[in-house]
N, C-alpha and C positions, 0 to 999 in steps of 0.2 A: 331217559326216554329216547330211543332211538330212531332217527329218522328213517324211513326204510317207505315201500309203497302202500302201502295199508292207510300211513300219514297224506300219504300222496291222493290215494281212492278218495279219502274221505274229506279231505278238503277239495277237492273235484265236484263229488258227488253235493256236499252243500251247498257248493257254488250252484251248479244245475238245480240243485231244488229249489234256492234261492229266485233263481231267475224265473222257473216257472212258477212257483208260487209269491212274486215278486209283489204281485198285485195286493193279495191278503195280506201280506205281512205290511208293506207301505199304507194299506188303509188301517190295520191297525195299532201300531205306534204313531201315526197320524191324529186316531181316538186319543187315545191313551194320553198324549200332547195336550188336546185341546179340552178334554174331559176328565173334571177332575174325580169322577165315577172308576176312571180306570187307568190313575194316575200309577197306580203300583205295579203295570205291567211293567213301565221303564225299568222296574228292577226285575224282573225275573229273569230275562236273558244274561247278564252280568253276571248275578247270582252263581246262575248253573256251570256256567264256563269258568268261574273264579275257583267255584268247589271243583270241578271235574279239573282243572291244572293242579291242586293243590294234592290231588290226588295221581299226578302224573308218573313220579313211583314205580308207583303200583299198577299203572299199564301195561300192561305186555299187549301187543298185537298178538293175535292169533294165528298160527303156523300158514292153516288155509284160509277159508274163506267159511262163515256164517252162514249161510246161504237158506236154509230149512226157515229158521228160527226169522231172519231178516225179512222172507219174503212174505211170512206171512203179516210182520206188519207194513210193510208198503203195498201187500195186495190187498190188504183190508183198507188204507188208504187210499189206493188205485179207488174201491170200490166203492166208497163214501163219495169221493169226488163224483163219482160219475153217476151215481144218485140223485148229486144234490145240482148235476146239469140236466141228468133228462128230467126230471121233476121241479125244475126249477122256480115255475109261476108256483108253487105249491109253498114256498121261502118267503120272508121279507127281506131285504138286503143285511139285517143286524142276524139274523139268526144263521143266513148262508155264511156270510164272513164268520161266526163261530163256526160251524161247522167246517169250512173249508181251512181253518187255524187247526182245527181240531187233528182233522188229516195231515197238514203237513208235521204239526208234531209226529206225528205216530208214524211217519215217512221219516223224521229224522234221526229218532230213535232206533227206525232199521237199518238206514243208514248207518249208526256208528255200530251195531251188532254186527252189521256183515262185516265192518272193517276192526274192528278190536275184541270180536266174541262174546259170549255168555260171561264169562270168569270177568274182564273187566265192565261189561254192562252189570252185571251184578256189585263191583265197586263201586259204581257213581247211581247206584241205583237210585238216591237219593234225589241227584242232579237233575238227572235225566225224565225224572215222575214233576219236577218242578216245573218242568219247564210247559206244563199243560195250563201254568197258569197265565200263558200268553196269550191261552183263547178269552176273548170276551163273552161277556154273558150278554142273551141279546137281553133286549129294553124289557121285557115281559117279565125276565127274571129280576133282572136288576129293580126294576119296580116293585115288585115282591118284596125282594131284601130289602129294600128303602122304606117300606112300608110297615114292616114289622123293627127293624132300627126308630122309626117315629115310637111306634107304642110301647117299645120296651122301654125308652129312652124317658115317655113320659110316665110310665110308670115306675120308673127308678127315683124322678125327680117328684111323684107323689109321695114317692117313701121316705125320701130326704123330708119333705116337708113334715110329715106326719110327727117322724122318729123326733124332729127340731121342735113339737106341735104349735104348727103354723096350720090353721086351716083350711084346708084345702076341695078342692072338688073335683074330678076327672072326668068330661066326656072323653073317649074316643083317644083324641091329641090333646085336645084342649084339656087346661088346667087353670084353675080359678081360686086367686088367693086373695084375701082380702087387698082390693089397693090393684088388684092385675089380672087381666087373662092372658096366658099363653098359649100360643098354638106351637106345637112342635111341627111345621114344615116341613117339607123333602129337605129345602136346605141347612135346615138343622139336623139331618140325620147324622149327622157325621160319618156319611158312608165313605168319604177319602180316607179319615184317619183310620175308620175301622177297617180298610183294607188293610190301610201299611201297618197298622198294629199287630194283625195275622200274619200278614207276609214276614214281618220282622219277625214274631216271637214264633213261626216255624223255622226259621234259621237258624235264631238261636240255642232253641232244642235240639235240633239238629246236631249243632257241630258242639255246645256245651253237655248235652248228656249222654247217655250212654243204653238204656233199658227204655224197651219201648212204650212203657208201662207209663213214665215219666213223662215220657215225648208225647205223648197223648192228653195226660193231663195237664198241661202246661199249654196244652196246644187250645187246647176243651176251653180253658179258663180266658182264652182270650176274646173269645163272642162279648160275654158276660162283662167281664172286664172292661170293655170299649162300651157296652150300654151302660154300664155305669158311668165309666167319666164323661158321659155325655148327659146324663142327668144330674150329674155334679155339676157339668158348666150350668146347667138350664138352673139348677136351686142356687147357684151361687149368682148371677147375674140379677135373676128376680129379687133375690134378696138383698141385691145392691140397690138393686132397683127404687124396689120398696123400702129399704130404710134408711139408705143413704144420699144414693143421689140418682134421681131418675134418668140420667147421663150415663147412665150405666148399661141402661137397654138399647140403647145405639150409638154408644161408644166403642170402642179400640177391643175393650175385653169383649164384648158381641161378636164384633166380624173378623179379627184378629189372635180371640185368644185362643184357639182349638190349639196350636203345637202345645201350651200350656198344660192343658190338661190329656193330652198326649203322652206329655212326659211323666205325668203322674200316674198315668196307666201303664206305661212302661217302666215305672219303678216297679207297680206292682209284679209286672213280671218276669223282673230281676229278683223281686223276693221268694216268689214260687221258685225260679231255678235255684236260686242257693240252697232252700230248704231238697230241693231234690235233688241237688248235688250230691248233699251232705247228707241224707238218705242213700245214695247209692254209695257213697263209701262205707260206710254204715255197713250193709248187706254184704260187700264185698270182703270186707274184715271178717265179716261172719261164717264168709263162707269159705 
């Protein structure tokens, strides 16, 4: 990879975008810090910049200058920004900061087009689309997703019970075994790990497979996947609860054990990848 002015533009030009969009970015890794809702941003910047180096190769800067293709996305971010100031009372502070993250993605993006072209944005194309996962969802949404993680969560842990027959009863969150009721809370949503479970097992399809086909599915399996081992913590804990030792519902396994079952979820999506590994060599022998 050769140093030349194209390297020179484009670490200029992020500097300057940096600074002007100083504010967004510093309020949200601030979130992201303090909220473990949007603890998996910390990884997204790293990510992209680890794949797009690793990819460095296969950079060529481009002879001239991008310009067509680049302007139109900094002018479509020009153009959100300045939307989201003259309408601004029309925003709450969570939805403006997505949206003004939103922009400066889509401003950095044209940044590196004008400075490396179409041929190498289409290498990191991967990178580059990831990096959208830096904007935050405002509270509305995030509310949503937390809300349906509660009822999937408790109806995963209905089915553990059934399938075990332990009887059970479900309003809503609640769940009612003999000996217990549980409420699945926002803060049993397990919407931390279920981010980093996503964020992780797109990477991993990413750079372990190859057919997009795979990538998708593997990708699909991961919602489900995290509402499940979170209705596995909730049937396993009740059932410490209730049979063994009621120290169990607010003990260590309660507010300590989610990486646990984390990792169990993540095994499972080491098993999808291998089976879809070994499916794509499969295919490729065939063909």
């Amino acid at each position: 990879m050769k140093f030349d002015k194209h390297y020179v533009a484009f670490a200029a030009l992020s500097a300057a975008l940096l600074l002007t969009g100083g504010r967004a970015f510093f309020e949200t890794f601030a979130l992201s810090a303090r909220n473990d809702e949007y603890t998996h941003i910390l990884l997204i910047l790293p990510v992209s910049a680890t794949l797009i180096y690793l990819e460095r190769q296969r950079l060529q800067p481009a002879r001239g200058w991008e310009l067509r293709l680049s302007a139109a996305f900094i002018g479509l971010a020009v153009v959100i920004i300045c939307c989201t100031l003259l309408f601004s009372t029309s925003f709450t502070n969570d939805v403006r900061l997505s949206i003004h993250m939103f922009a400066l993605v889509l401003a950095w993006i044209g940044i590196f087009v004008l400075c490396f072209g179409r041929r190498s944005a289409r290498i990191v194309l991967f990178p580059l689309l990831f990096l959208f996962g830096l904007v935050p969802f405002p509270q509305k949404v995030l509310d949503s997703i937390i809300a349906q993680l509660q009822l999937g969560s408790a109806w995963s842990a209905h089915a553990l019970f059934t399938v075990c027959g332990v009887p059970v009863i479900q309003h809503g969150v609640f769940l009612t075994i003999p000996g217990l009721t549980v409420q699945v809370a926002q803060e049993c949503s397990s919407i931390r790990s279920s981010s980093m479970l996503l964020v992780t097992t797109i990477i991993l399809a990413q750079v372990l497979l190859r057919s997009p086909w795979s990538k998708a599915l593997v990708i699909g399996l991961a919602v489900p996947l995290s509402v499940a081992k979170n209705g596995l913590r909730i049937f396993t804990i009740a059932m410490l609860g209730t049979r063994v030792d009621p120290g169990y519902l607010t003990g260590r396994l309660h507010h300590q054990g989610g990486i646990l079952f984390f990792l169990i979820a993540l095994l499972g999506i080491f098993a999808v990848l291998i089976i879809c590994q070994r499916a794509e060599g499969t295919s490729l022998k065939a063909s």
